[in-house]
Structure formats: C-alpha cells, structure tokens
N, C-alpha and C positions, 0 to 999 in steps of 0.2 A: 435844787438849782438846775435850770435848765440851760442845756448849750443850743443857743440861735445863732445861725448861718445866716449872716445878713448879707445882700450880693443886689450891688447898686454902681451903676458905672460914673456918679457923681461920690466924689472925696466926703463932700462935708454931708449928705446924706448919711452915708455910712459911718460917719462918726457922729453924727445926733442920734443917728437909730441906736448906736454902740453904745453912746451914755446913758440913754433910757433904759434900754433892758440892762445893764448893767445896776442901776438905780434901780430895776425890778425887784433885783435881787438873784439875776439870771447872767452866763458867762456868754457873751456877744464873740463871735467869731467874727469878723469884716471881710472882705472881699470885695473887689472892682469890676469882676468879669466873671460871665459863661465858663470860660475855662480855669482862673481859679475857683471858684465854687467847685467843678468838678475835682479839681487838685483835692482841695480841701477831702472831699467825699473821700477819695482814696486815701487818706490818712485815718479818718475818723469820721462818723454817723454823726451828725447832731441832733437834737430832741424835735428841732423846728426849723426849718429853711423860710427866709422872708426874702424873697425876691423881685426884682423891681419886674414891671411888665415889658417896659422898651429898653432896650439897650443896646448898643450900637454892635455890628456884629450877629451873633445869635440871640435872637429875643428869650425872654422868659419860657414861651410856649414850647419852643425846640430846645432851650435850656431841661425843659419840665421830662420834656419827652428823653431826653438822653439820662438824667436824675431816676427815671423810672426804668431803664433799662440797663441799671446795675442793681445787685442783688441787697448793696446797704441801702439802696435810696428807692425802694419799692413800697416803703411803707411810710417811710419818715412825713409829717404832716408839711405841704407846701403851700405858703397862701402867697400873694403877687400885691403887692403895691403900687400904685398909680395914681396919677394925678388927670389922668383921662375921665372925663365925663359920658362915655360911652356906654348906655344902657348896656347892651350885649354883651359887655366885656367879660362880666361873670359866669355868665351863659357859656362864655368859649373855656374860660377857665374852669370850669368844673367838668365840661366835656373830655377836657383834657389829660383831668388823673389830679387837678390843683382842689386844693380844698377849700378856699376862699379867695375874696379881694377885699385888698383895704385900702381905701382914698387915703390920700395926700394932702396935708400934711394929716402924717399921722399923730394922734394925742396919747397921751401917755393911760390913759381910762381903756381907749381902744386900743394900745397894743398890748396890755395888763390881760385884758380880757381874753385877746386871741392868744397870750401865751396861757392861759390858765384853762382854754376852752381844748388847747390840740396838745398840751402837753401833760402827761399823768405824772403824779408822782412828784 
C-alpha cells in the first residue's frame, strides 16, 4: 500500500482523487495547499506526491522546487495534474525535478497506472 499526498486547492478534487486511490488500494493523504503539503512533508514522506499544477498562491513549480529542497522530498516521485491543454507544460515539468503530468479529469486506469509505475513495492 502506497501513501499519496494528494495537494489540490479545490475541496471536492481532493476528495475524488482520495476515493480513488483509496479504492486503489492505497492510503490517500489530502491537502489544500503549497504549505500544507509541505506541513505534511515534515511529518512524514509519502510514496507519491500528486499535485495540481495552478493553485492560487505558490503554484506546483515552486511548490516542486521548495519539496526538492528538503532532504525527505529529494526523491519522492512527483507528478502534477491539470486540466491545461498546454503542449509545453510537460516540457516545464520535467525540467523542473517533476516526474510527469496527468490531464484532468483523471480516470481511475490512469491514476492505477501512475501509482503502479512511480511506486515499488
């Protein structure tokens, strides 16, 4: 069982994404924000961080870059979530230190797969 840090500044996002990996068969952490997400960190690693790419405040990007500049969140696998149609977006996400991107809405095949693909074990 895997622990996913899910961190989405919409409510009901992050409790559909909670039911789903939960329904994985995987423990869903939830979070609203940049800064809890990092709270979180400082408690405990997760297996997988699935974080949205806009959110109001500090975006994903400088989310991703501050996650990689503590010593639990160096490695942990992060992929970004959006509902942007923006070719490059991936492009900037992988420059970044982010391991993928996954459109919006997410399906339950597609997020089965990205927890099976970035999490061992």
């Amino acid at each position: 069982m895997a622990r996913v840090l899910i961190v989405d500044d919409v409510r009901e996002t992050v409790e559909l994404i909670s039911m789903a990996v939960s329904h994985l068969g995987h423990q869903p952490i939830g979070t609203h924000s940049a800064q809890d997400a990092m709270d979180q960190l400082q408690q405990a690693t997760p297996d997988l961080i699935l974080m949205d790419f806009m959110m109001p405040g500090r975006d994903g990007l400088e989310t991703l870059r501050d996650i990689r500049s503590m010593p639990q969140g160096k490695y942990v696998p992060v992929l970004f979530s959006t509902a942007s149609s923006d070719k490059i977006l991936e492009e900037r996400v992988l420059a970044a230190g982010g391991n993928g991107l996954l459109r919006k809405p997410l399906g339950m095949s597609e997020l089965d797969r990205a927890i099976k693909a970035y999490v061992t074990g």
